[in-house]
N, C-alpha and C positions, 0 to 999 in steps of 0.2 A: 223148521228148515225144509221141510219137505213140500212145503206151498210152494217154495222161493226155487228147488230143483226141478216140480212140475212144472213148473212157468217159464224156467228156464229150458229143458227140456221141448216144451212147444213153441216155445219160439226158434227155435236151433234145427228143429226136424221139422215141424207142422209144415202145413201148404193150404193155402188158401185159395181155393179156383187156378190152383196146378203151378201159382207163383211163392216162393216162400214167403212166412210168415215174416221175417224181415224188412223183406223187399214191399210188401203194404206198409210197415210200420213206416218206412220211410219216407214212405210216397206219401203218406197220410200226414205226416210229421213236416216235407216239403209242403203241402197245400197248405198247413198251418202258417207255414211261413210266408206265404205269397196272400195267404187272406189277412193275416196281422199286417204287414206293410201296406197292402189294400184302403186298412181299416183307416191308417195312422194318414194317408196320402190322404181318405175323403174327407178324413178331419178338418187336416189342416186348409182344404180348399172348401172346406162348410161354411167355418170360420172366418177366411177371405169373404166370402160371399156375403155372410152377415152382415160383416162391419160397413163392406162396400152400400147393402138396400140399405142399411139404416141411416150409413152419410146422404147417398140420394134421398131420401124422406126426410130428413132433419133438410134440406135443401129446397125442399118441395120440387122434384123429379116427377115420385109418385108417392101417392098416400097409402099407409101400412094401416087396416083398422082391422080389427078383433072380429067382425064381423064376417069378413072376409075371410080369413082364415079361419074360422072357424066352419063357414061352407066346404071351403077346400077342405078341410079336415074330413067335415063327414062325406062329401065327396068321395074322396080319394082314397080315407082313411082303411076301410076296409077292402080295398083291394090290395094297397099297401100291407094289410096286415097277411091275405090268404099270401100274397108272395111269401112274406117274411118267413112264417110256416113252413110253406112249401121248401126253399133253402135251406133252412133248420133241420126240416127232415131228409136233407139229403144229403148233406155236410155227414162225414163221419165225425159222430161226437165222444172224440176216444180222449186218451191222456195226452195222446202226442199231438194231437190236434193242438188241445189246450195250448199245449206248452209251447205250440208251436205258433199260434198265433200271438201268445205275451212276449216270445223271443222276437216275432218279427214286426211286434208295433214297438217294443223297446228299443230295437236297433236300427231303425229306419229314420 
Protein backbone atom coordinates (compact mmCIF):
# COMPACT_ATOMS: atom_id res chain seq x y z
CA UNK A 1 0.00 0.00 0.00
CA UNK A 2 2.69 2.34 0.28
CA UNK A 3 3.56 2.22 -3.65
CA UNK A 4 -0.25 3.10 -4.21
CA UNK A 5 0.13 6.35 -1.22
CA UNK A 6 3.56 7.52 -3.01
CA UNK A 7 1.99 7.70 -6.27
CA UNK A 8 -0.87 8.94 -4.97
CA UNK A 9 0.96 11.43 -3.14
CA UNK A 10 2.95 12.73 -6.47
CA UNK A 11 0.41 13.13 -8.43
CA UNK A 12 -1.72 15.46 -5.70
CA UNK A 13 1.64 17.66 -4.85
CA UNK A 14 4.22 16.93 -7.66
CA UNK A 15 4.63 19.62 -10.59
CA UNK A 16 5.98 19.20 -13.71
CA UNK A 17 7.75 22.41 -15.38
CA UNK A 18 5.88 24.54 -12.61
CA UNK A 19 2.25 22.83 -14.04
CA UNK A 20 0.71 20.07 -11.62
CA UNK A 21 1.22 16.67 -12.24
CA UNK A 22 -2.64 16.30 -12.95
CA UNK A 23 -2.94 18.96 -15.17
CA UNK A 24 -0.25 16.92 -17.83
CA UNK A 25 -1.96 13.70 -17.02
CA UNK A 26 -4.85 15.15 -18.58
CA UNK A 27 -3.60 16.97 -21.18
CA UNK A 28 -1.73 13.74 -22.11
CA UNK A 29 -4.85 11.65 -21.70
CA UNK A 30 -6.95 14.53 -23.99
CA UNK A 31 -4.17 14.02 -26.89
CA UNK A 32 -4.98 10.44 -26.55
CA UNK A 33 -8.06 11.19 -27.28
CA UNK A 34 -7.89 13.40 -30.35
CA UNK A 35 -5.08 10.94 -31.72
CA UNK A 36 -7.46 7.60 -31.22
CA UNK A 37 -10.38 9.50 -33.07
CA UNK A 38 -7.64 10.60 -35.57
CA UNK A 39 -6.71 7.10 -35.95
CA UNK A 40 -10.33 5.59 -36.45
CA UNK A 41 -11.30 8.90 -39.10
CA UNK A 42 -7.95 7.76 -41.39
CA UNK A 43 -9.17 4.30 -41.17
CA UNK A 44 -12.38 4.61 -42.20
CA UNK A 45 -11.26 6.98 -45.36
CA UNK A 46 -8.23 4.42 -46.07
CA UNK A 47 -10.73 1.96 -46.57
CA UNK A 48 -13.07 4.32 -48.65
CA UNK A 49 -10.10 4.78 -50.84
CA UNK A 50 -9.25 1.19 -51.31
CA UNK A 51 -12.41 0.00 -52.35
CA UNK A 52 -12.83 3.10 -54.65
CA UNK A 53 -8.75 2.25 -56.76
CA UNK A 54 -9.61 -1.22 -56.85
CA UNK A 55 -13.39 -0.58 -58.43
CA UNK A 56 -11.33 1.94 -60.94
CA UNK A 57 -8.89 -1.16 -61.81
CA UNK A 58 -11.31 -3.83 -62.01
CA UNK A 59 -12.73 -1.02 -64.67
CA UNK A 60 -9.65 -0.38 -66.22
CA UNK A 61 -9.32 3.48 -65.07
CA UNK A 62 -5.91 2.63 -64.13
CA UNK A 63 -3.67 -0.47 -63.62
CA UNK A 64 -2.54 -1.52 -59.90
CA UNK A 65 0.67 -3.86 -60.43
CA UNK A 66 3.03 -5.26 -57.76
CA UNK A 67 5.75 -3.83 -59.39
CA UNK A 68 4.70 -0.54 -58.86
CA UNK A 69 4.09 -0.62 -55.57
CA UNK A 70 6.69 -2.08 -54.74
CA UNK A 71 8.99 0.94 -56.09
CA UNK A 72 6.79 3.22 -54.25
CA UNK A 73 7.50 1.21 -51.35
CA UNK A 74 11.17 1.45 -51.36
CA UNK A 75 10.85 4.77 -52.65
CA UNK A 76 9.04 6.16 -49.96
CA UNK A 77 9.16 3.56 -47.59
CA UNK A 78 11.89 4.73 -45.58
CA UNK A 79 11.19 8.16 -45.25
CA UNK A 80 7.87 7.02 -44.22
CA UNK A 81 9.48 4.93 -41.65
CA UNK A 82 12.15 7.92 -40.13
CA UNK A 83 8.63 9.93 -39.79
CA UNK A 84 6.91 7.21 -38.17
CA UNK A 85 9.89 7.30 -35.54
CA UNK A 86 10.22 10.56 -35.23
CA UNK A 87 6.23 10.87 -33.85
CA UNK A 88 6.59 7.81 -31.82
CA UNK A 89 9.38 9.59 -30.10
CA UNK A 90 7.64 12.54 -29.40
CA UNK A 91 4.08 11.18 -28.55
CA UNK A 92 4.04 10.87 -24.74
CA UNK A 93 4.03 7.19 -24.35
CA UNK A 94 2.34 6.92 -20.96
CA UNK A 95 -0.82 4.85 -19.71
CA UNK A 96 -3.19 7.68 -20.24
CA UNK A 97 -2.00 8.08 -23.61
CA UNK A 98 -2.86 4.49 -24.06
CA UNK A 99 -5.97 4.45 -22.83
CA UNK A 100 -6.64 7.52 -24.17
CA UNK A 101 -6.26 6.67 -27.74
CA UNK A 102 -8.55 2.99 -27.27
CA UNK A 103 -11.31 5.39 -25.67
CA UNK A 104 -11.15 7.70 -28.52
CA UNK A 105 -11.06 5.07 -31.63
CA UNK A 106 -13.80 3.15 -29.69
CA UNK A 107 -15.98 5.97 -29.40
CA UNK A 108 -15.61 7.85 -32.53
Amino acid sequence: MSLFNDLFHFITTGSIAGLPTWVIMVVIFVIGLIVGYLIHLFLKIAIIVAVVAFVAAYLGFFGLSLSALKDMATKYGPIAYQYGTLIVGILPLSVGFIIGVIVGFLLS
